[in-house]
N, C-alpha and C positions, 0 to 999 in steps of 0.2 A: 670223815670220809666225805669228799663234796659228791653232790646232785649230778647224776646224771644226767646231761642237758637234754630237752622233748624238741628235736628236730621236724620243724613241720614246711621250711620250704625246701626245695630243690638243691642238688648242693652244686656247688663251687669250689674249682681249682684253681689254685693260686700257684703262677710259676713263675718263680722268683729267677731272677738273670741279671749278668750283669748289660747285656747286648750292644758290644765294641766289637758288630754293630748287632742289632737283630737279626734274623735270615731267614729264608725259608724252610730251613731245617727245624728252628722255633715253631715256625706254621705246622709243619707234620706232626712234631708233639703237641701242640697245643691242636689239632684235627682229630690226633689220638684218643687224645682228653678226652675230647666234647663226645666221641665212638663211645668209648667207656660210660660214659652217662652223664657227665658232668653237664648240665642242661647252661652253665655260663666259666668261661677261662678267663681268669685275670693274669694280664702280663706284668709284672710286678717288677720296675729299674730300679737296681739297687744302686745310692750316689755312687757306694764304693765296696765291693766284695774286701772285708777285712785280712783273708785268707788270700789274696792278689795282691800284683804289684799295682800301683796307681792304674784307672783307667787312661789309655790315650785320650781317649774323646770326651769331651765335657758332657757333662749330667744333658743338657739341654740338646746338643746333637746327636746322643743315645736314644732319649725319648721323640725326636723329633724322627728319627730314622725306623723305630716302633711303632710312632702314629702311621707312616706312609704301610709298613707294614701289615697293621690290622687293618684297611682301609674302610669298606663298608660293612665289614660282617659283625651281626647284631648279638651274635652270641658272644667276640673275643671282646674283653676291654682292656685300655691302659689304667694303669695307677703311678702312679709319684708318691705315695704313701710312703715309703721308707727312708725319702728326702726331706718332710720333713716333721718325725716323729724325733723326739727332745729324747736322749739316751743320753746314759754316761758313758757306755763302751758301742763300737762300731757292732760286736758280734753281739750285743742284745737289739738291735733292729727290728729283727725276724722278731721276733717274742714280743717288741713292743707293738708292732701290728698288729699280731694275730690276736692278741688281747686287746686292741682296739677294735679289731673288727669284730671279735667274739663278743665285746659291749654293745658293737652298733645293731649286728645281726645277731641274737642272742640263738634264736630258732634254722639260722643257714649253717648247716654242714661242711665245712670245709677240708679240702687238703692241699698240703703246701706240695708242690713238685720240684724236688732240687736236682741237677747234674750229678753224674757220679763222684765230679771232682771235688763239690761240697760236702756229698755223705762221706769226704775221707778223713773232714773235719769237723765233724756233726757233732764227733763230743766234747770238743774244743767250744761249742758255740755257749754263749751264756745263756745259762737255765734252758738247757738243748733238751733236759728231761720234762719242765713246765711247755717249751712249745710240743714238745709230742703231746702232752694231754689238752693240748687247745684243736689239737688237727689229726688230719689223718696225713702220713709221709709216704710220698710217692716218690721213688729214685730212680730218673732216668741215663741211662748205662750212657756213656759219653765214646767213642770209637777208640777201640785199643783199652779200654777199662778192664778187670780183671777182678777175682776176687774182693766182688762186693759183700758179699756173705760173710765176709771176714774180717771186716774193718772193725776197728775199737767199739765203735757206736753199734754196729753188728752185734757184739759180741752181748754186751753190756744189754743190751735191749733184746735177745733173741726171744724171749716171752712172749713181745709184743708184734714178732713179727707176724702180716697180715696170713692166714693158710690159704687166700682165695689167692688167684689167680686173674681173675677177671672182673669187671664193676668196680663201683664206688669203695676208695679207701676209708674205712671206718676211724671214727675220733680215736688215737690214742694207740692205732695201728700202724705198721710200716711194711711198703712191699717195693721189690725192685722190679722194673716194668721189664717183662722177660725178654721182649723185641726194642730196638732202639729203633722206631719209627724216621727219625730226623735223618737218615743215610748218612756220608761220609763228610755233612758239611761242618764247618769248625771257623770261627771266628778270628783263632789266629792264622790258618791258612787264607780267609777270604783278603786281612788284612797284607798279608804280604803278597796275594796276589795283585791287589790295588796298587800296592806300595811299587811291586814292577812292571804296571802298566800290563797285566796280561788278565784275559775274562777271566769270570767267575760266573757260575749259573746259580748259584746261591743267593741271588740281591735281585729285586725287581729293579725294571726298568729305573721309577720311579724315584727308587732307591737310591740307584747308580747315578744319576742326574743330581741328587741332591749332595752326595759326595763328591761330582766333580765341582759342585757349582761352588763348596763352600772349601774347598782345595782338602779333604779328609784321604788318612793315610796314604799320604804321598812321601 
């Protein structure tokens, strides 16, 4: 039976995205986070969701489009951590992290925060039952999602599911965040709004500027 680990700093939410591009929808859940207690939120660009078709945008205008993003606030951070940790499969990423971070921060409390489109493949992911016991799993409901309570990885793991409702998700627990804070925004609607030259209020300024400048989905 391993150790219990003695958590003695503040914990930390990790929300894993692919962000083609980022938005402000991201910002609501990661504001959500920080409500819930998460005293630091890490934005976490994944090169490539294995569960996806290629991204359109390169690794480097993903994360450049998430720095404008988080801009000054001292609580959200970026990571590129999952670009370049040495796997031999794309779907052990997540596990290779969280055990590097679990090495680095032995005593920080973590939970990873996934979309609901990933908990539909959570038990597809490699060693999906070793990264629950690295973190706590927090699933946020994605617009038009529907029985998440019943996915494979649901089913399989219902023991573990968290019974709290509110606060920090505990190591080795799983809860589905009851409110989808993020509204109606969605990355593939922002991208074919771009794509026909019509707004979007989902992208700051800054955002938008840096997508015309460098001709992004057009």
């Amino acid at each position: 039976m391993s150790k219990t680990p003695t958590f003695t700093q503040p914990p930390v939410a990790i929300l894993g995205m692919s962000a083609d591009p980022a938005h402000k929808g991201h910002l609501k859940v990661a504001e959500a986070l920080h409500d819930l207690g998460y005293e630091r939120v890490i934005l976490l660009i994944t090169p490539q969701n294995p569960f996806k078709r290629t991204a359109q945008t390169s690794f480097e205008h993903r994360m450049a489009l998430a720095r404008i993003l988080v801009g000054r606030r001292q609580w959200l951070e970026l990571s590129d951590a999952e670009a370049w940790m040495q796997v031999y499969g794309e779907d052990l990423r997540t596990h290779a992290m969280l055990t590097h971070m679990r090495h680095i921060y032995p005593t920080t409390p973590f939970t990873f925060v996934m979309g609901s489109d990933n908990w539909q493949h959570f038990h597809e992911w490699g060693k999906y039952r070793d990264t629950l016991g690295l973190c706590g799993l927090l699933i946020v409901p994605r617009p038009g999602s529907t029985r998440l309570s019943n996915t494979e990885a649901a089913r399989e793991l219902a023991t573990l599911q968290d019974p709290e409702t509110t606060g920090v998700v505990n190591q080795g627990k799983w809860r589905i965040l009851d409110d989808m804070p993020g509204g109606p925004a969605s990355a593939t609607q922002i991208r074919r709004a771009i794509s026909q030259s019509k707004p979007t209020p989902f992208l700051t300024e800054k955002q938008l500027e840096y997508i015309h400048t460098h001709k992004l989905y057009s």
